[in-house]
PDB file of N, CA, C, O and CB in Angstrom:
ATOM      1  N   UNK A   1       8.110  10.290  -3.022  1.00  0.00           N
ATOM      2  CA  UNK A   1       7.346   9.880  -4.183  1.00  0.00           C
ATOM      3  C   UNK A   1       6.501  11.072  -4.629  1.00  0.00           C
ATOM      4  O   UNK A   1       5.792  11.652  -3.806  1.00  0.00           O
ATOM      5  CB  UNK A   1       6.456   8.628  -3.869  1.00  0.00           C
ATOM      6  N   UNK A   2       6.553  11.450  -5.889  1.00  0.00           N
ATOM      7  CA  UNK A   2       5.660  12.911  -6.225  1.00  0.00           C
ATOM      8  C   UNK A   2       4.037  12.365  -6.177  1.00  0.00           C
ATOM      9  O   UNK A   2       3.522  11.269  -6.399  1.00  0.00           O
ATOM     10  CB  UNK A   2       6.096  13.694  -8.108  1.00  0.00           C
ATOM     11  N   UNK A   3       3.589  13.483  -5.836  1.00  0.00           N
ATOM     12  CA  UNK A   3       2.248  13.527  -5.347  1.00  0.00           C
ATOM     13  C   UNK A   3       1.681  13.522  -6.957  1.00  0.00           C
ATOM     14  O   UNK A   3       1.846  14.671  -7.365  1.00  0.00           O
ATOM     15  CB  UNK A   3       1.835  14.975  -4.217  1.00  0.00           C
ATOM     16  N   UNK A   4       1.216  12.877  -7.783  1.00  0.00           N
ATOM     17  CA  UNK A   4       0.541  12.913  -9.074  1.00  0.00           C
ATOM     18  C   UNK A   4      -0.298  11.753  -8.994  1.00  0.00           C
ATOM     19  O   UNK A   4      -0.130  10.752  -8.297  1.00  0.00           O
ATOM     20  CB  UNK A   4       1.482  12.898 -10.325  1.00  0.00           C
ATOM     21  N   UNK A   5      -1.328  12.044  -9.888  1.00  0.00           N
ATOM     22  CA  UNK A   5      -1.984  10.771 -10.086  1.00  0.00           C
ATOM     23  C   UNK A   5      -1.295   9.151 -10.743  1.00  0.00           C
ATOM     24  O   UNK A   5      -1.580   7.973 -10.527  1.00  0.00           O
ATOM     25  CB  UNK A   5      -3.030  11.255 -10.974  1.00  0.00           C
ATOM     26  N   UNK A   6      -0.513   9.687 -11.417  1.00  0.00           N
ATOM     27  CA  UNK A   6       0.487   8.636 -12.293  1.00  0.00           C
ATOM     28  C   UNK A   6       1.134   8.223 -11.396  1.00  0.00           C
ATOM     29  O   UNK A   6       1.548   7.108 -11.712  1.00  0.00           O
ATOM     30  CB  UNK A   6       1.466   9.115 -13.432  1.00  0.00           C
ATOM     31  N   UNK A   7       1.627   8.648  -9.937  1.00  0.00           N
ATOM     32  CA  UNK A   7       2.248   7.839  -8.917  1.00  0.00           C
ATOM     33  C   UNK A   7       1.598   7.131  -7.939  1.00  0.00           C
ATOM     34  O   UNK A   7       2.055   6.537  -6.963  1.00  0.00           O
ATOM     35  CB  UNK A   7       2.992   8.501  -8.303  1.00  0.00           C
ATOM     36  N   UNK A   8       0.125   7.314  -8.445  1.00  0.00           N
ATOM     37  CA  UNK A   8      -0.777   6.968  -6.979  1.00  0.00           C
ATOM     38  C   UNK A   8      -0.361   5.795  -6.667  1.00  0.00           C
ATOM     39  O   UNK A   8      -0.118   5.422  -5.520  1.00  0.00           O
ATOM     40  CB  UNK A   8      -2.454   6.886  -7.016  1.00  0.00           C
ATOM     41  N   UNK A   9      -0.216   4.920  -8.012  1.00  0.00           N
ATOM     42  CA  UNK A   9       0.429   3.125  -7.489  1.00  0.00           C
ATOM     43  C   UNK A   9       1.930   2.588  -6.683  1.00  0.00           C
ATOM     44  O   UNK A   9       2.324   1.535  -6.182  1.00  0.00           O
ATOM     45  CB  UNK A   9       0.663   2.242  -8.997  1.00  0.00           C
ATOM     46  N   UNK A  10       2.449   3.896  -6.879  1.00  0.00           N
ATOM     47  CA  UNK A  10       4.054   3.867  -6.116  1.00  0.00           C
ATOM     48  C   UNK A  10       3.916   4.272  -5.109  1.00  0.00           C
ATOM     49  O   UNK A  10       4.571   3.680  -4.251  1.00  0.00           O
ATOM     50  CB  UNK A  10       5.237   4.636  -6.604  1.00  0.00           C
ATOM     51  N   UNK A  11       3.004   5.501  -4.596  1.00  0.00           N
ATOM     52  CA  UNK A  11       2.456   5.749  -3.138  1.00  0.00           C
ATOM     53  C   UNK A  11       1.956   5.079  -2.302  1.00  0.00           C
ATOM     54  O   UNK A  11       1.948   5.355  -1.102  1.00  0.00           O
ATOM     55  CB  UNK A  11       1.726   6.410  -3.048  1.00  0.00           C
ATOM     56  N   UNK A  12       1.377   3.924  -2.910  1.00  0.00           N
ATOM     57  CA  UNK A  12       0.182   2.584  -2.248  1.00  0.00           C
ATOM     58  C   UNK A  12       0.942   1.969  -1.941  1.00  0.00           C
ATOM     59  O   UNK A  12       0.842   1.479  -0.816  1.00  0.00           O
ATOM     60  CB  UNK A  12      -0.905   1.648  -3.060  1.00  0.00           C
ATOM     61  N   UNK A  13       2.429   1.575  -2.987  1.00  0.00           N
ATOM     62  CA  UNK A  13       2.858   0.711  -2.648  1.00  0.00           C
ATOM     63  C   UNK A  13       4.033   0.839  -1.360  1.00  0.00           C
ATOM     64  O   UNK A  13       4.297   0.018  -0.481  1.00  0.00           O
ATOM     65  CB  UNK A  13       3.141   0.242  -3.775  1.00  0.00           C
ATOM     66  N   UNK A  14       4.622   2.216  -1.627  1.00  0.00           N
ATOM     67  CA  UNK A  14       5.684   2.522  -0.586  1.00  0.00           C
ATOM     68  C   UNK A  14       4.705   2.951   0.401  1.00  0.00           C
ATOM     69  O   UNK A  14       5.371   3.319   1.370  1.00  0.00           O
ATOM     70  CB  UNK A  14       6.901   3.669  -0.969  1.00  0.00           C
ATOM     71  N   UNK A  15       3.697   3.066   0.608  1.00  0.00           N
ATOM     72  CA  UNK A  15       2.826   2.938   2.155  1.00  0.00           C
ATOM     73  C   UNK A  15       2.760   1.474   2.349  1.00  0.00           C
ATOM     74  O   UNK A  15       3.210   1.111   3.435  1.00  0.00           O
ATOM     75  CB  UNK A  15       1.062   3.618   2.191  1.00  0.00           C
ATOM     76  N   UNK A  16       2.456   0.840   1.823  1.00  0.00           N
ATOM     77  CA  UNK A  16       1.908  -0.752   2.346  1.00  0.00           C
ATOM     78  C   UNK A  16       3.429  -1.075   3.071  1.00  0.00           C
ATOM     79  O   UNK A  16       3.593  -1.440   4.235  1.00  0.00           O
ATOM     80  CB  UNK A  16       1.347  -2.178   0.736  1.00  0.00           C
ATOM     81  N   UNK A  17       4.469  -0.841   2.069  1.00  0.00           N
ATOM     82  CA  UNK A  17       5.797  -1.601   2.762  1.00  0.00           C
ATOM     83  C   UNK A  17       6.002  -0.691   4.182  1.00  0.00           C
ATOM     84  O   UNK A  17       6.448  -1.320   5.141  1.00  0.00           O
ATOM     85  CB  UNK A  17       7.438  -1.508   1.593  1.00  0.00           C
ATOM     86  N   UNK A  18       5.751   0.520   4.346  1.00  0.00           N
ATOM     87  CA  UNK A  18       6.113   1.064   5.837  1.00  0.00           C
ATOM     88  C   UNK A  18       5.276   0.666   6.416  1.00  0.00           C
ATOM     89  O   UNK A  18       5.590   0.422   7.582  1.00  0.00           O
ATOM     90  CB  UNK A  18       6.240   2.438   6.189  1.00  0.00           C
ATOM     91  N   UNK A  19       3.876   0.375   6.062  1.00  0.00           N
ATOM     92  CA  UNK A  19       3.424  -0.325   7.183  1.00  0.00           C
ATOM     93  C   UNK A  19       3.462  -1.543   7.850  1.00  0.00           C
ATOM     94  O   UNK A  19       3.352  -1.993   8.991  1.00  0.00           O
ATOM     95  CB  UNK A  19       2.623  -0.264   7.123  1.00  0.00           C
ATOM     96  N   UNK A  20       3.739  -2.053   6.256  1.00  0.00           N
ATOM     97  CA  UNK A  20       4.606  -4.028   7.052  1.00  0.00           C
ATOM     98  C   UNK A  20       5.366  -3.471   7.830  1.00  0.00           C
ATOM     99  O   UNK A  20       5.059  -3.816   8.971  1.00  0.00           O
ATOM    100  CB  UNK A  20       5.841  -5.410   5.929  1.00  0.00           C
ATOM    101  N   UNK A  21       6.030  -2.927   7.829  1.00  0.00           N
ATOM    102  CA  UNK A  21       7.665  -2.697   8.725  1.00  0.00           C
ATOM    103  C   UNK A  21       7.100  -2.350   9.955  1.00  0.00           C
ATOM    104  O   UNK A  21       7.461  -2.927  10.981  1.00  0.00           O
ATOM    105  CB  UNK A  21       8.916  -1.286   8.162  1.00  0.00           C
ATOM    106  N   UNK A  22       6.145  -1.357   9.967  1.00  0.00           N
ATOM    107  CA  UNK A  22       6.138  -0.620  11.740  1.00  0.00           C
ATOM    108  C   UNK A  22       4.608  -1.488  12.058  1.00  0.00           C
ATOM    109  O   UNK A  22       3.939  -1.161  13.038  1.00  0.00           O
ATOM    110  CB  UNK A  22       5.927   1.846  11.915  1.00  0.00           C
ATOM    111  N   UNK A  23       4.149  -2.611  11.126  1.00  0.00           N
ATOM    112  CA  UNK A  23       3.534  -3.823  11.997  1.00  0.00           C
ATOM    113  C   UNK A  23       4.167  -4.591  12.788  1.00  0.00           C
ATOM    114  O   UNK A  23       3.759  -5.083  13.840  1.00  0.00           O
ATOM    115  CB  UNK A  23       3.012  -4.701  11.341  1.00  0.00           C
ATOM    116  N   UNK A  24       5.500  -4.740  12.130  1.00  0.00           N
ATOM    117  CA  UNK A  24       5.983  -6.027  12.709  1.00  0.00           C
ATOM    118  C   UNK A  24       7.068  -5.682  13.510  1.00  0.00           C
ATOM    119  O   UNK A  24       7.802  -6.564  13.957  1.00  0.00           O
ATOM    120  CB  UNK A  24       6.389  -7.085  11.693  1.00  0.00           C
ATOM    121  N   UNK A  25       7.309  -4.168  13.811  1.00  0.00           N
ATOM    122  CA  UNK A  25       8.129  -3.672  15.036  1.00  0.00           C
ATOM    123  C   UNK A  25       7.052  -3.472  16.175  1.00  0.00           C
ATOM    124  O   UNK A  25       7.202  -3.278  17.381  1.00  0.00           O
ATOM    125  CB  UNK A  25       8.991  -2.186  14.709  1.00  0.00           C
ATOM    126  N   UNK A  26       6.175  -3.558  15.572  1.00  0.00           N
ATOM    127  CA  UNK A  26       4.798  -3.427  16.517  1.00  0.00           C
ATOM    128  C   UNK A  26       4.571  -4.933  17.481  1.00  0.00           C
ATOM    129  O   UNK A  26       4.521  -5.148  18.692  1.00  0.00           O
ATOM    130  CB  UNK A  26       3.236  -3.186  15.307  1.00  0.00           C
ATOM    131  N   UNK A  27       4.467  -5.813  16.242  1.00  0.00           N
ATOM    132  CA  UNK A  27       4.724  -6.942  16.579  1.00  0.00           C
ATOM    133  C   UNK A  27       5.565  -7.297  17.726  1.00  0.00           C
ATOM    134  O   UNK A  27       5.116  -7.609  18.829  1.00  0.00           O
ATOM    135  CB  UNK A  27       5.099  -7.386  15.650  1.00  0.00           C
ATOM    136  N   UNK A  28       7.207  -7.216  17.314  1.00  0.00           N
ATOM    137  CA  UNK A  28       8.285  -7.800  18.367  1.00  0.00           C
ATOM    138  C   UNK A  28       8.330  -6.982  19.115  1.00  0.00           C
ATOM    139  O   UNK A  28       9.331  -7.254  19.779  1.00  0.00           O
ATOM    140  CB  UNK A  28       9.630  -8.131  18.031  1.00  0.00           C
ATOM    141  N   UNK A  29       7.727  -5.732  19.656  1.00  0.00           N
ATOM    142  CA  UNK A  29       7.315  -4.892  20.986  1.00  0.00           C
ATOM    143  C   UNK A  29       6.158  -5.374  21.466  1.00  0.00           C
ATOM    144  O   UNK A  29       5.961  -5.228  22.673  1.00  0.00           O
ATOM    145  CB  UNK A  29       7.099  -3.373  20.800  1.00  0.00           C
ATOM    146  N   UNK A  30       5.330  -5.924  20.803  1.00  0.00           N
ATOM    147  CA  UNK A  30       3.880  -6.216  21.638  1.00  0.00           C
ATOM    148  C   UNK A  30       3.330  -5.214  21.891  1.00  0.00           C
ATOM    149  O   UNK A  30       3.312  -4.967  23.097  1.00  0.00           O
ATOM    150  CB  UNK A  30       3.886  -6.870  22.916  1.00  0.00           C
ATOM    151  N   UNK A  31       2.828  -4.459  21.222  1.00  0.00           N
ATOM    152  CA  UNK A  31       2.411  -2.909  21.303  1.00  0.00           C
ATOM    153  C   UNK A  31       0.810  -3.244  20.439  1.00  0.00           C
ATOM    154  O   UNK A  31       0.538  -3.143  19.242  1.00  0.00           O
ATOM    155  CB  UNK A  31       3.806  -1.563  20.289  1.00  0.00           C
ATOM    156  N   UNK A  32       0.098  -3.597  21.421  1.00  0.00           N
ATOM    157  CA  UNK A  32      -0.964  -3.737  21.078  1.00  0.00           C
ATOM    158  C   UNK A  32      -1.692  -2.808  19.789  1.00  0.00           C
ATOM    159  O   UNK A  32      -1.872  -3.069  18.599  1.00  0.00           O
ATOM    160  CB  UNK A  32      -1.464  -3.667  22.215  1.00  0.00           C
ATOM    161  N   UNK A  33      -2.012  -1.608  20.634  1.00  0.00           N
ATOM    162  CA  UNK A  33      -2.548  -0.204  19.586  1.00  0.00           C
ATOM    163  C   UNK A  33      -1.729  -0.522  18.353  1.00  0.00           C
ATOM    164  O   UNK A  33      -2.184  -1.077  17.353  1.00  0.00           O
ATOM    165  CB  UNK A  33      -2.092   1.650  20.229  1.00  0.00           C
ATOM    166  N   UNK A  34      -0.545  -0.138  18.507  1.00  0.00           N
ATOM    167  CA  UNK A  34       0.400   0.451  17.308  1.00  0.00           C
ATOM    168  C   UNK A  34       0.346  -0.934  16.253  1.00  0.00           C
ATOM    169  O   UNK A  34       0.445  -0.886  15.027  1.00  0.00           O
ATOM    170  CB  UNK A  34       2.295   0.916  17.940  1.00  0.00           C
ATOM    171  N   UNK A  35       0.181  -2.040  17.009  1.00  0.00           N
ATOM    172  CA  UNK A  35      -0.872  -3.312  16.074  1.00  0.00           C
ATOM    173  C   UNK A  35      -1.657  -3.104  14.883  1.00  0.00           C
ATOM    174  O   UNK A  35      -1.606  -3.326  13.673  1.00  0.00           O
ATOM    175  CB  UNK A  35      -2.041  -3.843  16.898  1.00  0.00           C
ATOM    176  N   UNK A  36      -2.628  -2.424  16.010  1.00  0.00           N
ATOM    177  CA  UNK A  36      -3.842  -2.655  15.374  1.00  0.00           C
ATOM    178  C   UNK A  36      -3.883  -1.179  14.225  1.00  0.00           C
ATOM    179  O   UNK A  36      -4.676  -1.052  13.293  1.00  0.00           O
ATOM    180  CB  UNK A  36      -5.211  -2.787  16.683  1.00  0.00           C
ATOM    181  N   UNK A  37      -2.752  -0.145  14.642  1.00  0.00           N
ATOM    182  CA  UNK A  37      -2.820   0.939  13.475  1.00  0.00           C
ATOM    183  C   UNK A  37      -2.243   0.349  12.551  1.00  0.00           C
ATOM    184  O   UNK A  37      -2.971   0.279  11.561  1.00  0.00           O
ATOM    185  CB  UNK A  37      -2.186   2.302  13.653  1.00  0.00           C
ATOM    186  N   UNK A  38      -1.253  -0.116  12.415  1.00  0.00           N
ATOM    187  CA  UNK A  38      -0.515  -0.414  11.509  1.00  0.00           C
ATOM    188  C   UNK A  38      -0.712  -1.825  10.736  1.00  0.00           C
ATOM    189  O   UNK A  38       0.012  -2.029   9.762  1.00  0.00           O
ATOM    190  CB  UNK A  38       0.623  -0.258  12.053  1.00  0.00           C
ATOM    191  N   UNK A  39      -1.679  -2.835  11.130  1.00  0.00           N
ATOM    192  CA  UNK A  39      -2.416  -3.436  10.187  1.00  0.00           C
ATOM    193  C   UNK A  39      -3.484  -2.936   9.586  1.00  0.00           C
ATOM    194  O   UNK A  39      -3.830  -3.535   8.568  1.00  0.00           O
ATOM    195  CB  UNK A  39      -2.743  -4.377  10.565  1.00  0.00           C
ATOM    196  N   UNK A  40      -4.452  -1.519  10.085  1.00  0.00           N
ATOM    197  CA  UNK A  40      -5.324  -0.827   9.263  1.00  0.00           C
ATOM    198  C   UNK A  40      -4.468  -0.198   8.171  1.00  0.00           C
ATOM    199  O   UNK A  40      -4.708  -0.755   7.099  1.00  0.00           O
ATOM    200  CB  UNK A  40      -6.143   0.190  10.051  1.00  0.00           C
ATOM    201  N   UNK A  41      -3.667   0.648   8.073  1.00  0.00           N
ATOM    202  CA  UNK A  41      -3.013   1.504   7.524  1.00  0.00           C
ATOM    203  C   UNK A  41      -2.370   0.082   6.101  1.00  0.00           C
ATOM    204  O   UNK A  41      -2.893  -0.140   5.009  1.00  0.00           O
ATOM    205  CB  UNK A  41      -1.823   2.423   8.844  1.00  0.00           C
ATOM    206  N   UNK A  42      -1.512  -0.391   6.528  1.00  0.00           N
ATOM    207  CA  UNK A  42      -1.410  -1.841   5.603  1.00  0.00           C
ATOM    208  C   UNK A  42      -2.183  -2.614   4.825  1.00  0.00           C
ATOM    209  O   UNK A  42      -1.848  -3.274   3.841  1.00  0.00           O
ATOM    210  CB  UNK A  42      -1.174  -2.711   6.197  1.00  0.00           C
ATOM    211  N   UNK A  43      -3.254  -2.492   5.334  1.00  0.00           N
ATOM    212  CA  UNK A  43      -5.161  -2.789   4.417  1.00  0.00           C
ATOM    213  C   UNK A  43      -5.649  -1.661   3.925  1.00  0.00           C
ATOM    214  O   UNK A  43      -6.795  -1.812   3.501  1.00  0.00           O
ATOM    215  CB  UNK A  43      -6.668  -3.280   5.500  1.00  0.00           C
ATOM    216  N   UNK A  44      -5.306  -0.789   3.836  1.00  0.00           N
ATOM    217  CA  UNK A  44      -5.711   0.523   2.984  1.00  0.00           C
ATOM    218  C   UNK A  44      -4.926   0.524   2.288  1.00  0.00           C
ATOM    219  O   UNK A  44      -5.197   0.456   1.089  1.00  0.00           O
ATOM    220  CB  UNK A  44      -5.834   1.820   3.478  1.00  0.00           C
ATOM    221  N   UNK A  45      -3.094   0.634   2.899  1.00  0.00           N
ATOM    222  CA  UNK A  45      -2.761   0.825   1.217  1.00  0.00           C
ATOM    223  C   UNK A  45      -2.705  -0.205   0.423  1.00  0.00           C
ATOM    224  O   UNK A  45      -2.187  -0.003  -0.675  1.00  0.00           O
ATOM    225  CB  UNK A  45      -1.504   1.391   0.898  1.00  0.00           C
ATOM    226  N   UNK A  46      -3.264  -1.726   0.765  1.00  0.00           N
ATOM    227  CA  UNK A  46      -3.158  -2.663  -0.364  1.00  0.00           C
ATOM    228  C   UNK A  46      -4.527  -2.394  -0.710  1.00  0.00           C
ATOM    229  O   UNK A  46      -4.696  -2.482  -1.927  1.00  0.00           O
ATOM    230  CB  UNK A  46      -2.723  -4.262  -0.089  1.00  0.00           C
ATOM    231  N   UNK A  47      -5.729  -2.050   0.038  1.00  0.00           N
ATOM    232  CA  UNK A  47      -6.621  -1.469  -1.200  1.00  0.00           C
ATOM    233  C   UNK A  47      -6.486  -0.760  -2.282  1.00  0.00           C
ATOM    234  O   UNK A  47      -6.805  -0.872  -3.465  1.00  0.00           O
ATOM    235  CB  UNK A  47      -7.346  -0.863  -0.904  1.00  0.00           C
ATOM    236  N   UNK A  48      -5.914   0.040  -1.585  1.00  0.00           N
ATOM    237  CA  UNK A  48      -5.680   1.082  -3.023  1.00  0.00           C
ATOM    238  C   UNK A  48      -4.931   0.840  -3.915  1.00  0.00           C
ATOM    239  O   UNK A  48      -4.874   1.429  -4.995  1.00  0.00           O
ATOM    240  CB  UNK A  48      -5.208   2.311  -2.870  1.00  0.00           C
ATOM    241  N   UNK A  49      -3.976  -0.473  -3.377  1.00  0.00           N
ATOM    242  CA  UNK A  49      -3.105  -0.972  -4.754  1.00  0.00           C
ATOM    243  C   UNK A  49      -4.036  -1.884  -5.458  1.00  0.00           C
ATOM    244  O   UNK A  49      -3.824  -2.138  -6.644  1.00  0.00           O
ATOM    245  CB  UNK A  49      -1.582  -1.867  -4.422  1.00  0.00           C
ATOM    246  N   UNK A  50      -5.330  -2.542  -4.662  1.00  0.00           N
ATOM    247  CA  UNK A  50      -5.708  -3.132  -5.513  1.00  0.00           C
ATOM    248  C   UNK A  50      -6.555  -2.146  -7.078  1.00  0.00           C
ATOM    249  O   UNK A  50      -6.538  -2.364  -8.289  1.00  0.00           O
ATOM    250  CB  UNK A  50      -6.491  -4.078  -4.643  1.00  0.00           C
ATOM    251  N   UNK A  51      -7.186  -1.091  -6.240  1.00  0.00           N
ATOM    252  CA  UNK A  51      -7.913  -0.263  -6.769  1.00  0.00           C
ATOM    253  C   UNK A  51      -6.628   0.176  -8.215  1.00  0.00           C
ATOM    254  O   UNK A  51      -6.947  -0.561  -9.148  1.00  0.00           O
ATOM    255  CB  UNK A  51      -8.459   0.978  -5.483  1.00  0.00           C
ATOM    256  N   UNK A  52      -5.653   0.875  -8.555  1.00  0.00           N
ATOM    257  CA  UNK A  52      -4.595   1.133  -8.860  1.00  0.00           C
ATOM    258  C   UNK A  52      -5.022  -0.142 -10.168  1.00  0.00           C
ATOM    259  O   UNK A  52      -5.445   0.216 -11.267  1.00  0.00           O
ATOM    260  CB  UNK A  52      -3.341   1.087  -7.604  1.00  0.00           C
ATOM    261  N   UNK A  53      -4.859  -1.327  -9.874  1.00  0.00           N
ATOM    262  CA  UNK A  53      -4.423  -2.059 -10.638  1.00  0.00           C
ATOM    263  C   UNK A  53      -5.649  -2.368 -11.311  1.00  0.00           C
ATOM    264  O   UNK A  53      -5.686  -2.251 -12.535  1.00  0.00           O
ATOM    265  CB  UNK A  53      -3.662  -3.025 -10.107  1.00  0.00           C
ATOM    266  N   UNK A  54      -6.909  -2.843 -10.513  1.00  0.00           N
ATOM    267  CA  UNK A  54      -7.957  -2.256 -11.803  1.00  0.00           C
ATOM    268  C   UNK A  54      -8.325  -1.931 -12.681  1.00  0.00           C
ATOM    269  O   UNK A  54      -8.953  -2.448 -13.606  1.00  0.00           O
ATOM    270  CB  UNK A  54      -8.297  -1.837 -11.987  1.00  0.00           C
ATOM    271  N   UNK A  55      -7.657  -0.265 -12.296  1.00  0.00           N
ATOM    272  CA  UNK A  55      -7.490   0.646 -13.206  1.00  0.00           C
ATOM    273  C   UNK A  55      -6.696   0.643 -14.785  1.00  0.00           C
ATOM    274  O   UNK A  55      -6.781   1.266 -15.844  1.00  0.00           O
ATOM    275  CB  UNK A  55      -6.985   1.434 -12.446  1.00  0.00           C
ATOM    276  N   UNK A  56      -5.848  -0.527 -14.169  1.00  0.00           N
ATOM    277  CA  UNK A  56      -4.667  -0.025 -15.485  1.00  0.00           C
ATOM    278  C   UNK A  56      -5.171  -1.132 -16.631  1.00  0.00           C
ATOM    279  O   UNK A  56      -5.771  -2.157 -16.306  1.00  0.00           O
ATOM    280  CB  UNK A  56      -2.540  -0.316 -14.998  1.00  0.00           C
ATOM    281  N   UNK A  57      -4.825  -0.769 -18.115  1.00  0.00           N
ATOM    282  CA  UNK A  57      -5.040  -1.887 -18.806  1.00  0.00           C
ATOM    283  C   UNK A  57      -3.789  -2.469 -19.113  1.00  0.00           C
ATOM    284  O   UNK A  57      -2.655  -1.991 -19.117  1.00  0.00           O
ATOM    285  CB  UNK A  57      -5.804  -1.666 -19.921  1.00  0.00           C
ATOM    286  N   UNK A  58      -4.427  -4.117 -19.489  1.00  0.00           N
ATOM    287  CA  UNK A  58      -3.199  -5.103 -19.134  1.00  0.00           C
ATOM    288  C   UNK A  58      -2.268  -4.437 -20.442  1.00  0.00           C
ATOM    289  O   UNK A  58      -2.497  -3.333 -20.936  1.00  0.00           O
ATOM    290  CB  UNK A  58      -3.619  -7.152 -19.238  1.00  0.00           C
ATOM    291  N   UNK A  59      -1.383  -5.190 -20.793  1.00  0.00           N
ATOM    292  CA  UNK A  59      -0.136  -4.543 -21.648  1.00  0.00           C
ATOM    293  C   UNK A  59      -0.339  -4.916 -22.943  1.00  0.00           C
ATOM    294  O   UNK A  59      -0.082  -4.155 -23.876  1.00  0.00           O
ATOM    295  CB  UNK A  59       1.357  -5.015 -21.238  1.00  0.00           C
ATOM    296  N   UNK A  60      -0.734  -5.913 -23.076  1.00  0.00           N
ATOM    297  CA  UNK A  60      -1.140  -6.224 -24.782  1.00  0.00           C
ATOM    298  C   UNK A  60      -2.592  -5.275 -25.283  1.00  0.00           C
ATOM    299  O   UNK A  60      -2.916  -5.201 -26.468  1.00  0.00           O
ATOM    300  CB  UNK A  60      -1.620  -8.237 -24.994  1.00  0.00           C
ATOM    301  N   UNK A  61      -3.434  -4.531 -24.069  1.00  0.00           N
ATOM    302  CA  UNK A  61      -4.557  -3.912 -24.616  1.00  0.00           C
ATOM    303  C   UNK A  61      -4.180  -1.999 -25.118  1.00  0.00           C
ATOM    304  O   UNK A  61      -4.768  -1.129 -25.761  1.00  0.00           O
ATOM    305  CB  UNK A  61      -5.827  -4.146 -23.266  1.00  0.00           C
ATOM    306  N   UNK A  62      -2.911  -2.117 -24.381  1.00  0.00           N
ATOM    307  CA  UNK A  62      -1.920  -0.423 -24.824  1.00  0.00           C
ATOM    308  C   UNK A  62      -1.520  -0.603 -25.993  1.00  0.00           C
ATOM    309  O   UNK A  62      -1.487   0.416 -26.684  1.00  0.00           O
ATOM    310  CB  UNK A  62      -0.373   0.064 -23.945  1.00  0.00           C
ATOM    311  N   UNK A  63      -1.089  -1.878 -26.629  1.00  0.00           N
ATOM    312  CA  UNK A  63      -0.471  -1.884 -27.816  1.00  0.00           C
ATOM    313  C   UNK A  63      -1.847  -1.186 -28.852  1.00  0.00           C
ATOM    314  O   UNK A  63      -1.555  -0.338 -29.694  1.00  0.00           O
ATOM    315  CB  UNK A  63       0.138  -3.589 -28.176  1.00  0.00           C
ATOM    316  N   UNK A  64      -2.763  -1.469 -28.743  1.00  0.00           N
ATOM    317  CA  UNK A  64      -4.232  -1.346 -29.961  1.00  0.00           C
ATOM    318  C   UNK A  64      -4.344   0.405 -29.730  1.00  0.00           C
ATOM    319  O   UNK A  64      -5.200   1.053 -30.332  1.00  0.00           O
ATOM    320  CB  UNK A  64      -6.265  -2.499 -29.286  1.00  0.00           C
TER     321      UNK A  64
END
């Protein structure tokens, strides 16, 4: 994903999904730590998607 500001919301989002994934291999190993990283890491990048979306204006306010 290119490093730009215009991608920051595709970066948030393709982090959040690797971190579902290596939560829940975390998960069916029982790997305590790698748990608890990978539900932090998963809450950051859906912060920042929330932050991301904030940001943007809705679609009927681009038309004006």
């Amino acid at each position: 994903v290119p490093d730009t500001t215009e991608d920051r919301g595709v970066r948030a989002w393709v982090r959040s999904v690797a971190a579902a994934a290596r939560l829940e291999r975390a998960l069916l190993e029982d790997a305590r730590e790698e748990v608890d990283e990978a539900l932090s890491d998963w809450n950051a990048a859906l912060d920042d998607l929330d932050a991301v979306r904030a940001e943007q204006k809705p679609p009927w306010e681009m038309l004006t």
